[in-house]
VOPAKE-776277 format. One record per residue (C-alpha): z, y, x; residue number from 1. Coordinates in pm, 1 decimal, m for minus. Each point is the difference from the previous one (the first is absolute). Last residue first. Example, Ala and Ser with C-alpha at 12.3 -4.5 7.8 and 13.67 -1.06 7.14 Angstrom:
<nodes>
<node w="714.0" v="m106.0" u="1367.0" pos="2"/>
<node w="66.0" v="m344.0" u="m137.0" pos="1"/>
</nodes>
This chain:
<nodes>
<node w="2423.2" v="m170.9" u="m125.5" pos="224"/>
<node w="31.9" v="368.6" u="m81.1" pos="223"/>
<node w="m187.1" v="133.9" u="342.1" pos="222"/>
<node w="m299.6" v="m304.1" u="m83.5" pos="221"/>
<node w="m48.0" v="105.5" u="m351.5" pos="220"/>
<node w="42.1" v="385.6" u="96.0" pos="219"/>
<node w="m313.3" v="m62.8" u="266.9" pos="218"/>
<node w="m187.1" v="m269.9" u="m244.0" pos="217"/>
<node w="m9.9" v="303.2" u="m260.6" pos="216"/>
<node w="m77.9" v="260.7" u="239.3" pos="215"/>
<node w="m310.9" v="m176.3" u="123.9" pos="214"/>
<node w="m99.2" v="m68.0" u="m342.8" pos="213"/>
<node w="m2.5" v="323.9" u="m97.1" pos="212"/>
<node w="m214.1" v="63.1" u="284.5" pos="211"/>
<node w="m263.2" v="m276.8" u="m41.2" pos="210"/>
<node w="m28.9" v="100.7" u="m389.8" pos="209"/>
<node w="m57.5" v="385.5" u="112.2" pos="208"/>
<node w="m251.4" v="m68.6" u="293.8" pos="207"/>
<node w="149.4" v="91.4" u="323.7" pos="206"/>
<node w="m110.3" v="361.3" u="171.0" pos="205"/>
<node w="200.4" v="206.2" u="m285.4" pos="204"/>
<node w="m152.9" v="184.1" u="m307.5" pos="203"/>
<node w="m277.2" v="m137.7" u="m173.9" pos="202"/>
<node w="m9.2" v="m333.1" u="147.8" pos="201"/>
<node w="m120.6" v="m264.7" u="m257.1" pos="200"/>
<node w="m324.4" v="166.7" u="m56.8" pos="199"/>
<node w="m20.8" v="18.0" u="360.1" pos="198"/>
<node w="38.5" v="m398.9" u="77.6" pos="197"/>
<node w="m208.0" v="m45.5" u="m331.8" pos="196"/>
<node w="m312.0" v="180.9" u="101.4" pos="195"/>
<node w="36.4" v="m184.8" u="367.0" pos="194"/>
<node w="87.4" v="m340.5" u="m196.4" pos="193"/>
<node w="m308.3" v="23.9" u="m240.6" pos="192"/>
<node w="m229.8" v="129.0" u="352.3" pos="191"/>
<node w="125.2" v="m312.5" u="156.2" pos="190"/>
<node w="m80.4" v="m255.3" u="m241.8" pos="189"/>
<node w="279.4" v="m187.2" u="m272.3" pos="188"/>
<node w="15.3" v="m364.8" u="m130.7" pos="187"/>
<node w="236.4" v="m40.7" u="335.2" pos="186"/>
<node w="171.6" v="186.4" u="291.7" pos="185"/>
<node w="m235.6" v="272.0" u="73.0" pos="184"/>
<node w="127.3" v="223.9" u="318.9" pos="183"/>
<node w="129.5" v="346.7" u="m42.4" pos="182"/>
<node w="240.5" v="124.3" u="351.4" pos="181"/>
<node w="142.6" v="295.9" u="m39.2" pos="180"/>
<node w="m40.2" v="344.7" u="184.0" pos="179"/>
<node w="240.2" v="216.1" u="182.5" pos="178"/>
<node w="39.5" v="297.3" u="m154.1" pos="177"/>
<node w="m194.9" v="313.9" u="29.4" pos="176"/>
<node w="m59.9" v="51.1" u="m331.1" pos="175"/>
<node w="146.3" v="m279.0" u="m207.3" pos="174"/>
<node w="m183.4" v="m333.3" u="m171.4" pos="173"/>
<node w="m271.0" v="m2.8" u="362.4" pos="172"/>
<node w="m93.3" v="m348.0" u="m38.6" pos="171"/>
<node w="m84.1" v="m306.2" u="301.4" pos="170"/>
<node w="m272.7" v="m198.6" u="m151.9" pos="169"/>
<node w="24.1" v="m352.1" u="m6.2" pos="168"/>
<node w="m209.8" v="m351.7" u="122.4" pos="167"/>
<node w="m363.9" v="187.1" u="123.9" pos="166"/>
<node w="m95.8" v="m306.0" u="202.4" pos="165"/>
<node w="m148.7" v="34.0" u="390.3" pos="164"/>
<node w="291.3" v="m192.0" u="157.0" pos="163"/>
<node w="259.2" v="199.4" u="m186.7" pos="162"/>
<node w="m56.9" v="370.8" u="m181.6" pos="161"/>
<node w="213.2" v="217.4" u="m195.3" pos="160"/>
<node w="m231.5" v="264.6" u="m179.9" pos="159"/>
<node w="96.6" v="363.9" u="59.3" pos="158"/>
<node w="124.9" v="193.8" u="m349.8" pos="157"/>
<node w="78.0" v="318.3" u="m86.2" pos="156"/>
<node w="169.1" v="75.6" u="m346.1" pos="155"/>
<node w="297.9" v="246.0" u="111.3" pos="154"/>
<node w="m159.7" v="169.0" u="246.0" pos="153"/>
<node w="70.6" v="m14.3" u="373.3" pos="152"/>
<node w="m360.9" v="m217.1" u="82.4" pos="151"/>
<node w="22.0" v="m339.5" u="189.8" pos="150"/>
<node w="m166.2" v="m105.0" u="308.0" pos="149"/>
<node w="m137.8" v="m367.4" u="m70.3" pos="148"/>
<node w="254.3" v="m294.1" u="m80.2" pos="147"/>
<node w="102.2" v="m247.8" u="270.2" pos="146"/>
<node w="45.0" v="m342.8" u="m83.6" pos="145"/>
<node w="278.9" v="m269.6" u="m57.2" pos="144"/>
<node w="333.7" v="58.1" u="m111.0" pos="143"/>
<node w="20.0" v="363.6" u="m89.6" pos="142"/>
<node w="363.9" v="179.6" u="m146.1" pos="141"/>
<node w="83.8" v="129.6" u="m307.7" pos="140"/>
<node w="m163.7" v="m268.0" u="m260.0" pos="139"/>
<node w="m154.6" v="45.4" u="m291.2" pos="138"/>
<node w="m121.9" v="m350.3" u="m121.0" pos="137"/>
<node w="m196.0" v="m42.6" u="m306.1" pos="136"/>
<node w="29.7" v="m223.8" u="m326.5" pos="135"/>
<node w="m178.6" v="m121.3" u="m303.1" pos="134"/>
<node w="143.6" v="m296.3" u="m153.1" pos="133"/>
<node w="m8.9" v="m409.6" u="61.1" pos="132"/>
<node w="354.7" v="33.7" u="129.7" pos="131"/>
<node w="m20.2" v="m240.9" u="257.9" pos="130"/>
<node w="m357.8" v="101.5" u="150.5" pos="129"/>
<node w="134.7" v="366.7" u="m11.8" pos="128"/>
<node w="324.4" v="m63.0" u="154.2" pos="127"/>
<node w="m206.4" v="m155.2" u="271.1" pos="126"/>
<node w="m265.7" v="220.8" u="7.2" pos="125"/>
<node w="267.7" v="339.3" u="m5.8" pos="124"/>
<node w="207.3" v="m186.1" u="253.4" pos="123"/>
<node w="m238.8" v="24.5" u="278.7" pos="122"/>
<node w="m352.5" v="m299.9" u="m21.8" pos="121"/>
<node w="m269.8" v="159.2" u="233.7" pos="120"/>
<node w="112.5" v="m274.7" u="232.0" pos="119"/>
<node w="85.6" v="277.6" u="277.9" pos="118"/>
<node w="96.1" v="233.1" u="m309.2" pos="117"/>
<node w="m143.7" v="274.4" u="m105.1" pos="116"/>
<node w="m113.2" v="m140.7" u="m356.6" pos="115"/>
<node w="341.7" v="77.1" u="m177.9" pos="114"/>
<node w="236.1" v="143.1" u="201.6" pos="113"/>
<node w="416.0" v="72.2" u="m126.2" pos="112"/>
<node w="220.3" v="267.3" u="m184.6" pos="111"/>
<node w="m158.7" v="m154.2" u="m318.3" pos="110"/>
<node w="m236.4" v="100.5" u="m291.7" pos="109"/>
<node w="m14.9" v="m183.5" u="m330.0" pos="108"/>
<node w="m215.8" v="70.3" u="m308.8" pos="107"/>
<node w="m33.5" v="m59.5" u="m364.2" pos="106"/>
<node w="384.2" v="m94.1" u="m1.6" pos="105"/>
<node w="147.9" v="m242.6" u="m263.8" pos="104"/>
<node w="269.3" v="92.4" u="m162.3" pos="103"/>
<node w="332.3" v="m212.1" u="m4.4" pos="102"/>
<node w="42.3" v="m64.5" u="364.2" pos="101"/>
<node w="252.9" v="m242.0" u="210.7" pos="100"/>
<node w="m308.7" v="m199.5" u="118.2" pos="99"/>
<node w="m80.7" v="339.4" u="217.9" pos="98"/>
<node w="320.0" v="m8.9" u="143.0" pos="97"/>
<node w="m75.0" v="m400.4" u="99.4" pos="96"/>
<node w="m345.6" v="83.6" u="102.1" pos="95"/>
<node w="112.0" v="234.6" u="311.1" pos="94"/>
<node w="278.8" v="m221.9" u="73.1" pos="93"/>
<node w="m259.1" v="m283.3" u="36.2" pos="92"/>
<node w="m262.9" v="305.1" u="187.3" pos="91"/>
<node w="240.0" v="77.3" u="263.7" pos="90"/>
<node w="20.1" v="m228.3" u="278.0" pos="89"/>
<node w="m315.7" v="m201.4" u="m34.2" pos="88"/>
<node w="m146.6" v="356.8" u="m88.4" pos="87"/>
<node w="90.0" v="81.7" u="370.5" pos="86"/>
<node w="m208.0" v="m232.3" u="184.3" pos="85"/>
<node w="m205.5" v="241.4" u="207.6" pos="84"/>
<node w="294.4" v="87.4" u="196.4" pos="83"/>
<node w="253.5" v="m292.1" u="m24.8" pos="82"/>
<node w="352.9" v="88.6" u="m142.4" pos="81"/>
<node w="161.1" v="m327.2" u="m117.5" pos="80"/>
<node w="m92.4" v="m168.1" u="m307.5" pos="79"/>
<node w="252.3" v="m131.8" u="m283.0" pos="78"/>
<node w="143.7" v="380.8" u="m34.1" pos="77"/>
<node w="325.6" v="6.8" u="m173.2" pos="76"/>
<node w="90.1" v="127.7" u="m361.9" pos="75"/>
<node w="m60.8" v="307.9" u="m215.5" pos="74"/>
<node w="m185.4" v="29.0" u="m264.4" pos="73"/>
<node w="m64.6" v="360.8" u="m148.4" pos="72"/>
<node w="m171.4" v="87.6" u="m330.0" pos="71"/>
<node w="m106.7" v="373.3" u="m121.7" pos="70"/>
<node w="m141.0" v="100.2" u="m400.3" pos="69"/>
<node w="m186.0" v="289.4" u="m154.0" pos="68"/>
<node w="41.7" v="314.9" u="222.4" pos="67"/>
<node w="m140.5" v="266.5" u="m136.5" pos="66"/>
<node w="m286.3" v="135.8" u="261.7" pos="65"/>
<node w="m169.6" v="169.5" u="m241.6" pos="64"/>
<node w="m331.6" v="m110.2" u="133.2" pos="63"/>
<node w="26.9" v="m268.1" u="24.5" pos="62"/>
<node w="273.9" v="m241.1" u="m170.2" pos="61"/>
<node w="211.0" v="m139.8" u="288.3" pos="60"/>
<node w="115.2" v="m312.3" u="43.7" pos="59"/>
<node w="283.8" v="m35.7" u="303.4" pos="58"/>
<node w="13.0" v="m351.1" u="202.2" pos="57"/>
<node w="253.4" v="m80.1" u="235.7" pos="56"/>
<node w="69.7" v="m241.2" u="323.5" pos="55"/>
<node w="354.3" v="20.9" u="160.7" pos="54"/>
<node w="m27.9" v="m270.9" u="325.1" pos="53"/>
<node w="252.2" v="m156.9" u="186.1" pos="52"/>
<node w="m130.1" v="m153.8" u="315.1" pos="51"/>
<node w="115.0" v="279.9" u="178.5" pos="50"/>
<node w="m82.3" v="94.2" u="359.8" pos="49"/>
<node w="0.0" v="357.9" u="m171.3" pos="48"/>
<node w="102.5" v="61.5" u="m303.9" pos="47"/>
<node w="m210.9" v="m62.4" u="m256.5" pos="46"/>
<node w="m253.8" v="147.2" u="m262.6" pos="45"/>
<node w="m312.0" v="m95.7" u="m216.4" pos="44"/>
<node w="m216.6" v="164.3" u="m197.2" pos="43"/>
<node w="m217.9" v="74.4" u="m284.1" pos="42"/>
<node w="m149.7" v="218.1" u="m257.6" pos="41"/>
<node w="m141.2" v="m83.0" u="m328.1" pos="40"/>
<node w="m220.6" v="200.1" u="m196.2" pos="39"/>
<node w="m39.4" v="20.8" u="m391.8" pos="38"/>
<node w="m278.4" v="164.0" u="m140.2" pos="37"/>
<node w="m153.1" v="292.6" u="m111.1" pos="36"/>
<node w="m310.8" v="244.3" u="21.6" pos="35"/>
<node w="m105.6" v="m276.1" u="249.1" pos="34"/>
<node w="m58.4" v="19.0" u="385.0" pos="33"/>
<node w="m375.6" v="m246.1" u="72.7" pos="32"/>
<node w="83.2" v="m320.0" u="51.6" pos="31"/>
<node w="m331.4" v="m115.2" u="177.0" pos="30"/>
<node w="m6.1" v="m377.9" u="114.5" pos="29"/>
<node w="m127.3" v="m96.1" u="333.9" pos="28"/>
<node w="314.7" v="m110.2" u="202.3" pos="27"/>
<node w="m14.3" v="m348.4" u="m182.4" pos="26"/>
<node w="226.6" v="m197.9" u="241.2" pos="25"/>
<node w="m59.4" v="m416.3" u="m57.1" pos="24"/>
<node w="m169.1" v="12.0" u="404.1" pos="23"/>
<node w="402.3" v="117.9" u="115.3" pos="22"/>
<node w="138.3" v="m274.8" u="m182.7" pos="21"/>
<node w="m102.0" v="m232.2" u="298.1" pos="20"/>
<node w="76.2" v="211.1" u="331.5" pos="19"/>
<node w="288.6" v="78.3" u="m128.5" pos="18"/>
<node w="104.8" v="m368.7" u="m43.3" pos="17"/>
<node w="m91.3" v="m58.1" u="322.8" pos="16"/>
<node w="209.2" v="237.8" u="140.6" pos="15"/>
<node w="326.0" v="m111.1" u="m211.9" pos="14"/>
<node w="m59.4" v="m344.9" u="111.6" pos="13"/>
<node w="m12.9" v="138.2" u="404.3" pos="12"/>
<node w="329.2" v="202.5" u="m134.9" pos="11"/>
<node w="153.3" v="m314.3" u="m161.8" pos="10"/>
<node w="m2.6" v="m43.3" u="m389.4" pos="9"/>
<node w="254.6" v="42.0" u="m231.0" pos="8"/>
<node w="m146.9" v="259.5" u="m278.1" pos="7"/>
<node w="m187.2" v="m317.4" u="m157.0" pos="6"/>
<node w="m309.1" v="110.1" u="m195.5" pos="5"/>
<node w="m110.1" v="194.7" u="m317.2" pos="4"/>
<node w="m315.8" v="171.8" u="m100.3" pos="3"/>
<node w="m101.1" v="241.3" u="m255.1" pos="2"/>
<node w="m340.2" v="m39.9" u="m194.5" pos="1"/>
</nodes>
């Protein structure tokens, strides 16, 4: 069931909270990749030390890639920049592109972490606990943990571990590029968002819905 709260909390509030939703995660659910479905990518963009934030949504259908529907929202953030707090920041505008739909995605993925998080609850969870759907984050850069030595080929993986829990797997999508970061977000398990994250990736290091989305936020924000 998908949960709602007040977005206008304090940090310490905000903390707490995590702390809370993050025991209603179900990160033990295989998705295993379909013949076809319909994939939602995700992100969010702003310029820096701005409070104004462009968040957009693009639908994809896999595996032809077509692209079936994109959202933005844009408006200001109503939580500052905290590390470790960042879905209070980003997941409203996050939700209110994603209101803006027609279809309704099998799957999301977003430019964000799932379970490696400090509170084991990144942006994936929280969308994830919101949205009451299947989604994993695929993020560029580590938060927490250190994965193992990882292979050149496209399709290597190295678990990501924190305090003594396996919470991602750092993913090889391009020879000899640098790696992104897979973590479970909800009503999906790690090897489903591994399989998915390269599924998803077939020709550049970002997962196709994640980088159309990218450029969509990117010329939203430039127009605006």
């Amino acid at each position: 069931m998908a949960v709602a709260h007040r977005w206008d909390l304090t940090p310490t509030a905000a903390v707490a909270l995590q702390r809370e939703l993050a025991h209603a995660v179900d990160a033990s659910r295989p998705l295993p990749v379909r013949q076809e479905c319909l994939v939602a990518g995700l992100d969010v963009s702003h310029a820096r030390f701005s409070r104004h934030l462009t968040a957009g949504v693009c639908v994809l259908h896999y595996p032809t890639w077509r692209l079936v529907e994109q959202q933005t929202w844009q408006g200001e953030a109503g939580f500052p920049y905290i590390p470790g707090l960042l879905s209070f920041r980003e997941a409203p505008a996050l939700l209110a592109a994603i209101a803006r739909l027609s279809c309704q995605p099998d799957l999301f993925v977003v430019d964000g972490q799932g379970l490696a998080h400090p509170r084991r609850l990144g942006l994936a969870c929280h969308l994830g606990l919101w949205l009451g759907r299947p989604i994993f984050g695929c993020a560029k850069s580590l938060l927490v943990g250190r994965p193992d030595r990882l292979a050149e080929r496209r399709g290597a993986t190295a678990p990501l571990r924190d305090r003594g829990e396996i919470v991602g797997m750092a993913v090889r999508t391009r020879r000899g590029v640098k790696p992104v970061y897979v973590s479970p977000g909800h009503l999906i398990d790690l090897p489903s968002a591994v399989a998915w994250s390269l599924a998803l990736a077939p020709r550049w290091r970002l997962t196709e819905p994640i980088r159309q989305a990218h450029d969509l936020v990117n010329r939203t924000r430039r127009a605006s």
